[in-house]
N, C-alpha and C positions, 0 to 999 in steps of 0.2 A: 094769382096771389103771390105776393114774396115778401120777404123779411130779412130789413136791411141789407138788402142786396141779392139773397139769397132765392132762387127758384126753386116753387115747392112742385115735388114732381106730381105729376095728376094721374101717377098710371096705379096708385094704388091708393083706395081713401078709406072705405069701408073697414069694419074694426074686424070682423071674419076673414080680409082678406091680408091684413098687418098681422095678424095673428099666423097665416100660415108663412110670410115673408119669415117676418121674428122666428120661428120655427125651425123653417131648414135651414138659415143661417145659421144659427146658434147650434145647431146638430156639428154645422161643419168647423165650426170654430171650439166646439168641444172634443172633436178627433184630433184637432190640431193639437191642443193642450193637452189632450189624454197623453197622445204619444211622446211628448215632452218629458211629462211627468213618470210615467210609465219608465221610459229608461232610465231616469233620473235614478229609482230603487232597486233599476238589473245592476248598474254599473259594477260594483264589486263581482258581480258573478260573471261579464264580459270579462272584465280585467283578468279573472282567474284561466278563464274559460280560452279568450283570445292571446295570452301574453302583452298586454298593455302596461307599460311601467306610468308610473305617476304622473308624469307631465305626458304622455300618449294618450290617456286616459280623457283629458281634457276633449280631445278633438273628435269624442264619438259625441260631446254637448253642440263643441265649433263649429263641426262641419256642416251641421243642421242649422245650426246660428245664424253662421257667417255667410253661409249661399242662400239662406232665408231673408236674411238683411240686405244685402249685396243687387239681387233682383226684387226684391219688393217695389221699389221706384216701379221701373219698371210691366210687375204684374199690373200696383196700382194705375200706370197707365195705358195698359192693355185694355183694363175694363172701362176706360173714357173712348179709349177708339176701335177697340173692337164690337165692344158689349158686355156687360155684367155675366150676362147668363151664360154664354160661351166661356168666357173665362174661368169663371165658378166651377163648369161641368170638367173642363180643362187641368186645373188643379187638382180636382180631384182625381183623375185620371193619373197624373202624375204621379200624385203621391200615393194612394191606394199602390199603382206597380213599387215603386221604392220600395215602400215597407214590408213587398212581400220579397224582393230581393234581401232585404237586411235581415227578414227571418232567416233565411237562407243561406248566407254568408257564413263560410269557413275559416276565414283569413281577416285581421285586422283593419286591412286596405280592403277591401270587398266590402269589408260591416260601414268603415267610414265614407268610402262612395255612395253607398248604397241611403246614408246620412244625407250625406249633398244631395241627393236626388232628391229625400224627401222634402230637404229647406228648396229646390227648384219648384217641386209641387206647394207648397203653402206659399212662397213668395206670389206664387200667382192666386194661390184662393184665398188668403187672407186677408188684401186690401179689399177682394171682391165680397167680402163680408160686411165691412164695415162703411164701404160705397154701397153695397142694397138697401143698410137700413139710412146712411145720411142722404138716401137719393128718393127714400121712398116716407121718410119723416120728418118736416119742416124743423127749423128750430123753434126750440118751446120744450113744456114736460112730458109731451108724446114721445120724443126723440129724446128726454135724458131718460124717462123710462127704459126706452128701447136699448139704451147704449147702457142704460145698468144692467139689466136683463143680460143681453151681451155681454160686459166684464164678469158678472156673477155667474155666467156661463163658464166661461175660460177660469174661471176660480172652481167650479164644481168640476172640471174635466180634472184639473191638477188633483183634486184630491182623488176622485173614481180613479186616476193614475198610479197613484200614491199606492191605493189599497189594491187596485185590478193586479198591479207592476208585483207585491207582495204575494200574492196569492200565485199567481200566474208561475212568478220564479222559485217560488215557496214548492207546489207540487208539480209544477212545470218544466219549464224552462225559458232563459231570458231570451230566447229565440218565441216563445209564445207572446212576448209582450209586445212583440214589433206585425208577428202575423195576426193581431187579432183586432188590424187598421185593414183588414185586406176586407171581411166583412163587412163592416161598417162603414169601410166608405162604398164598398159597393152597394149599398143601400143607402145610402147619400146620395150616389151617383141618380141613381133611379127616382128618386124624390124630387133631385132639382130639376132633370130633365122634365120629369109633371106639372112640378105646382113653382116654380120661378118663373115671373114672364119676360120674354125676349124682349129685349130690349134690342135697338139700332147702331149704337156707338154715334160714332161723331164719322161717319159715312168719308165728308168730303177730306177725311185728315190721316189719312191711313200709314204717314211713313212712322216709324217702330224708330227710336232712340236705339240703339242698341248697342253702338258705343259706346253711350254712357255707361248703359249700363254693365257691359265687360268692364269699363274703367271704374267703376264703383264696386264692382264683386273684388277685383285683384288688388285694391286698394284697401280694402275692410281686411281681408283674407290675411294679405302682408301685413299689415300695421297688427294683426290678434299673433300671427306666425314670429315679429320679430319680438314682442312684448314676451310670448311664452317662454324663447331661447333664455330668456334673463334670467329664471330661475338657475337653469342645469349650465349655462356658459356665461353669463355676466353680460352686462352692457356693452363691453368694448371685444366680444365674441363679432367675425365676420358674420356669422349668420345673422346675428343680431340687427346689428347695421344694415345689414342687405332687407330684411324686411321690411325695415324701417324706410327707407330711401324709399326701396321699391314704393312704397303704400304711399311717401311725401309727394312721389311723382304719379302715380297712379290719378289719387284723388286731383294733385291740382289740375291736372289734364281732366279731369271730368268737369269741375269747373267751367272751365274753360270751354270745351265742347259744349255745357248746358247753356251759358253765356253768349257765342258767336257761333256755333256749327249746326246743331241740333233743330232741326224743322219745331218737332213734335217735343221739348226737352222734356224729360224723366220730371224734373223738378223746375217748373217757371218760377225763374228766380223773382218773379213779381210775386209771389205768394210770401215771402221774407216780409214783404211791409206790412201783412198783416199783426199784428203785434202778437194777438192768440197765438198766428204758428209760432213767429221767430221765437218768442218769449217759454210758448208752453214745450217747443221742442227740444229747448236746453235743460227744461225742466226734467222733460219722462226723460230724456238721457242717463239725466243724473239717476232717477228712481229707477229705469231699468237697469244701472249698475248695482243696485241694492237688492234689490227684488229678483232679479231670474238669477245670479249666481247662491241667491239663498239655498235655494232646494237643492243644488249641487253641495253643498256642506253640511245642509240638514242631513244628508241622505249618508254622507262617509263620515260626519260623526255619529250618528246612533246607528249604525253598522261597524265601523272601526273604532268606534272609543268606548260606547255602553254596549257592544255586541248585539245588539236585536239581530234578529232573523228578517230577513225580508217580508214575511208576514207580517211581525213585530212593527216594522219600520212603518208598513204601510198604514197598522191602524194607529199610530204613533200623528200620521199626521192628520188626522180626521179633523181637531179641533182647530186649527189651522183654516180650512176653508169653513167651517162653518161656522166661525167669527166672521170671517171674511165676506161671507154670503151676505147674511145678516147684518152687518155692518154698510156693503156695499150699494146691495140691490136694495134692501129697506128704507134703512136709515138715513144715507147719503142720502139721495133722489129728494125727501120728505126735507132735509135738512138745507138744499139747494135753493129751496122755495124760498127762505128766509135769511139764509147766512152768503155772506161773499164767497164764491168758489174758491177766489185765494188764500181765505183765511180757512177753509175746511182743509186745501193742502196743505198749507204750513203744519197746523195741528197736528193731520196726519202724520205729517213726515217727523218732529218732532216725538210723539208717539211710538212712532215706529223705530225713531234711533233710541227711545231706552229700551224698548223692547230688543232689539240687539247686542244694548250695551250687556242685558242678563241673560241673552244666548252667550254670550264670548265667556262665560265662567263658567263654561261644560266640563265636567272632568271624567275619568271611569266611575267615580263614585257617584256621582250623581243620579237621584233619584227622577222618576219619572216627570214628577209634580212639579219639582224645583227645575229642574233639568230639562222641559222640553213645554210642560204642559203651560207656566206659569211665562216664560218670554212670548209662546206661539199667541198667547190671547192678547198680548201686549204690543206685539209687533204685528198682526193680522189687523187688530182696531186700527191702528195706522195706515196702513194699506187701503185699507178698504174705504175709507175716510179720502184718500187724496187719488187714489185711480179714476172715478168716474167725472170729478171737476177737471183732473189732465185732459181726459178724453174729450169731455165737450168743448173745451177751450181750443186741441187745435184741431180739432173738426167743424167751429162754426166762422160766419164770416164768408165762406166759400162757395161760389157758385157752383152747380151741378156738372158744369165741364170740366172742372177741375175738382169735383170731389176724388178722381181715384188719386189722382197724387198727394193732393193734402193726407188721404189715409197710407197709403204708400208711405210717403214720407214720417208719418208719426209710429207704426208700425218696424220700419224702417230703425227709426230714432230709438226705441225701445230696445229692439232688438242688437243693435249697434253696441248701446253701455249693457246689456247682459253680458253681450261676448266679448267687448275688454274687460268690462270688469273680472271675468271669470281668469281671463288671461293673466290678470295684473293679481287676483287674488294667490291664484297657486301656487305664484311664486314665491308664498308666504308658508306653504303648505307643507311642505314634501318631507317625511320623518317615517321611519318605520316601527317605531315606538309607540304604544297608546299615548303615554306620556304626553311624548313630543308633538303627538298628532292633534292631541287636546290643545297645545299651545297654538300649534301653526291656525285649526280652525277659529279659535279664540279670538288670534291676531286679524284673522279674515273678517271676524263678526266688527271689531273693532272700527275695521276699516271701513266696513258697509255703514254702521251707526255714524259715523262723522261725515259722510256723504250724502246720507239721508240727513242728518241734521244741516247741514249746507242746501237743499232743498229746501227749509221750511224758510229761510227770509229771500230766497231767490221765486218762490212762488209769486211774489208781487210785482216779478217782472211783465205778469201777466195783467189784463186789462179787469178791472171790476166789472162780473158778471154773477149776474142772478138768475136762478134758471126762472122760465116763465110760467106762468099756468096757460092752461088751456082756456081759451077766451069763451 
């Protein structure tokens, strides 16, 4: 059986046995986001802790970012020619050891290696997340279940983050928040190696891109490395320029190898004419410059401008995911049945830049209600409204040999506008004054709301889709 083009995999059908798929997936893609999150509410205690000054600060987010982005192409094409299940157990492996080096780290460059490792380990288990469940669920409302399921996942990791990361460094320490992936992935590890079934890969195609993918790591890296020099040296700073170059030749050389060199390319530039991807990946670009620099500001203004306690912070953002949930995994899914997916992202995004435009008016005064409670339900509805129609748009269309790059690559895309955006925002940021610190994040929220509102009429680059029902 397929649909419109697409191969429905036959190695899982029964609803007992999608149910343990969905399971340890969703397990592994909520350690990803726990640990995101998690650091996201050490960070003021690293910075004290490690000596990181304000723009160094940045790249304990980057370093995990931009070697998460950098090789995602990549992992996702590991798991088309190696096998899902290897890959999956692989990442895990990776990243479980990182994390427990980054608990372990003395020294600033140790803590941020020890970052890269972990973006080395998700770049490979993350596409392999979202290729078991589009390889293992046809398109239709079983598969936008499953991919809400999934997103609501990674939205409930963030917040257990949120509040684990508060508690942890509260009577802890932010060295607990990174060792307490050592666990639980080692119990991931064990899980998938049981109940994931091996798959084959694509046997007869075994050469590895891996030029590419060097040329795409050093090119993401440099382009976030020259953008952050702007703050503390200016545009026409040598460092600045050198990044920049670096990253202009970098990427077009990646290109170009995906184009004329590459056997097996990272990214077959024939996946561009699907309209979904080209259309939906300019899209999450944009939304991922709105959305993952968020929690990075959420987190140093109600630590640095209202004072909360990392406790404080962390139950601070509870309501935040559970609009999010609720809006995502619910309401969306039930809403797709009947409404155009690109009119549910526009709305969202729309939504979501006023919800921003009433974070940017943070001050020390501000009260909890006004100040944190009343943007996060405003700007979470948004979110939660335009993430699950992004996903299904650039993951359908795609045949099962190239499911891991299509998720690669939207993965990829996401994670890409997190880490310029984050890069581009700082630079707005830097003040040692409450004061001043209330403006620079203000200026930031600003800048996220007009980019997310530039999403809502760029959504219809994408093709009109309806999710399906189950026949």
């Amino acid at each position: 059986m397929s649909r419109r083009g697409v191969s429905v995999a036959p190695h899982v059908r029964d609803s007992a046995a999608s149910r343990v798929v969905v399971a340890v997936v969703c397990a592994a893609q909520f350690m990803l986001v726990l640990d995101i999150s998690v650091v996201n509410v050490a960070l003021p205690s690293i910075q004290r802790t490690l000596g990181f000054d304000a723009a160094g600060l940045q790249w304990v987010v980057n370093a995990y970012a931009l070697v998460f982005a950098g090789l995602l192409l990549l992992g996702g094409r590991l798991a088309d020619l190696v096998g899902r299940k290897r890959v999956f157990v692989a990442g895990l492996v990776v990243f479980t050891a990182a994390s427990l080096v980054g608990g372990l780290a003395n020294s600033a460059g140790l803590l941020i290696a020890a970052r890269a490792g972990q973006g080395l380990g998700a770049a490979v288990l993350a596409p392999a997340t979202l290729t078991i469940l589009t390889t293992t669920f046809p398109e239709g409302a079983g598969r936008t279940r499953a991919l809400a399921t999934w997103t609501a996942v990674g939205v409930a990791g963030g917040t257990a983050g949120n509040l684990l990361g508060g508690v942890l460094t509260e009577f802890l320490s932010w060295r607990s928040t990174l060792l307490i992936n050592v666990p639980i992935g080692v119990l991931a590890i064990v899980l998938a190696a049981r109940l994931v079934s091996r798959d084959r890969g694509e046997t007869r195609r075994r050469t590895v891109d891996v030029p590419g993918a060097v040329l795409a790591t050093i090119g993401l890296v440099a382009l976030a490395y020259g953008i952050a020099q702007v703050s503390g040296r200016g545009w026409a700073a040598p460092s600045t320029a050198a990044g920049l170059v670096v990253s202009v030749v970098a990427l077009g050389l990646f290109v170009l190898v995906e184009a004329r060199f590459a056997v097996t390319p990272l990214i077959p530039l024939r996946l561009f004419r699907i309209r979904a991807i080209s259309g939906g990946n300019v899209v999450m670009l944009l939304a991922g410059a709105c959305l993952n620099p968020m929690w990075y500001f959420l987190t140093l203004s109600m630590q640095n401008v209202l004072r909360y306690s990392p406790l404080q912070t962390g139950f601070a953002f509870l309501p935040h995911t559970v609009v999010t949930i609720l809006v995502g995994a619910r309401l969306t899914p039930w809403l797709m049945r009947y409404v155009d997916g690109r009119v549910l992202v526009a709305t969202g995004a729309l939504i979501g830049a006023a919800g921003f435009v009433w974070q940017s008016r943070l001050s020390p005064e501000s009260g909890y209600l006004a100040g944190i409670l009343g943007p996060a339900i405003v700007f979470s509805i948004g979110g939660g409204l335009l993430n699950t129609p992004i996903t299904t748009a650039v993951t359908s269309g795609v045949g099962t040999s190239d499911a891991g790059a299509a998720s690669g690559l939207m993965n990829t895309t996401k994670q890409v506008g997190g880490a310029l955006g984050l890069a581009v925002l700082v630079t707005v940021t830097a003040s040692p004054a409450p004061e001043a610190l209330a403006d620079g994040y203000g200026h930031a929220f600003l800048i996220v709301a007009a980019l997310m509102a530039l999403v809502g009429p760029l959504a219809f680059l994408l093709p009109a889709q309806r999710d399906e029902q189950d026949q």
